[in-house]
C-alpha positions, 0 to 999 in steps of 0.5 A, a space after each residue: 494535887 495530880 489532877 487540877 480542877 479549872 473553871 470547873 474542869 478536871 485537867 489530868 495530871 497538870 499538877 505534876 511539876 516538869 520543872 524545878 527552880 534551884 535558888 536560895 530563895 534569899 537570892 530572888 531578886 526578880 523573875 529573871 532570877 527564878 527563870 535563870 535557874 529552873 532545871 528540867 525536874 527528871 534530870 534533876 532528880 536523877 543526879 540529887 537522889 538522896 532524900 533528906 528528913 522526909 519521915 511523911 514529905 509533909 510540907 509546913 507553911 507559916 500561918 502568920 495570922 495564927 501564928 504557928 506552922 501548918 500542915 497542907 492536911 492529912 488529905 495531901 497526897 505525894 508524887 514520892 512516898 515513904 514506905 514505913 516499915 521494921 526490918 531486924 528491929 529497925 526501921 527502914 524508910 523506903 521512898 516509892 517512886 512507882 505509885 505517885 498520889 497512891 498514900 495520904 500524909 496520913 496513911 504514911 504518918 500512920 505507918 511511921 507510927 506504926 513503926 515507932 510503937 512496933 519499937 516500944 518508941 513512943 510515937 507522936 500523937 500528930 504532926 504538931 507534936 514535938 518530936 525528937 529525931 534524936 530519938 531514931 538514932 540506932 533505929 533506923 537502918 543503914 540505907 535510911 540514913 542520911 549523912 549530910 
């Protein structure tokens, strides 16, 4: 979240990361290792700019005492969004850098839909869902695609 609630305070925008750590988290030994390999997030950023499966941006957590994958809530608002929307008959994924904590995970999960259904495709009901992504192949335009 942008804004952190301590002891009751409101601390403005003290969620927004100025610092990324860049391990596999396989390779984690110690503090040591994570302190060894933490970058300045802008700079970071600016030189790896190419986005990967973020139709929301949702993260997933591992509920292990209900044994399923886990969304952080509809609520969860992100720093970077993607902008759904059809464009020729495809649809184009925009990620917006300018308005951070401007969309829920809903709102944006919403708009994806919205797309999907605008297509004739039918859209998961919600993130638990199973949905192929195989299913956007030739749909989505060519600056929303990633090759990797």
């Amino acid at each position: 979240m942008r804004d952190a609630l301590v002891d009751g305070n409101i601390i403005p925008e003290s969620g927004i990361p100025d610092f990324i750590a860049i391990i596999d988290p396989d390779d984690v030994r110690n503090a040591n290792d994570l302190f060894d390999n933490i970058q300045n997030i802008r700079t970071y950023a600016r030189n790896h700019n190419e986005m990967r499966a973020g139709y929301i941006a949702q993260y997933f957590r591992w509920s292990g005492k209900d044994s399923f994958w886990k969304t952080e809530s509809w609520s969860r608002v992100f720093a970077v969004w993607i902008q759904w929307s059809v464009v020729n008959g495809r649809i184009k994924g925009q990620p917006i850098f300018d308005r951070p904590f401007a969309r829920t995970a809903r709102e944006v999960f919403q708009t994806f839909c919205d797309c999907l259904n605008d297509l004739g495709i039918t859209a998961p009901a919600d993130l638990d869902t199973n949905f192929d992504s195989e299913t956007l192949r030739g749909y989505l335009t060519d600056d929303t695609e990633s090759v990797g």
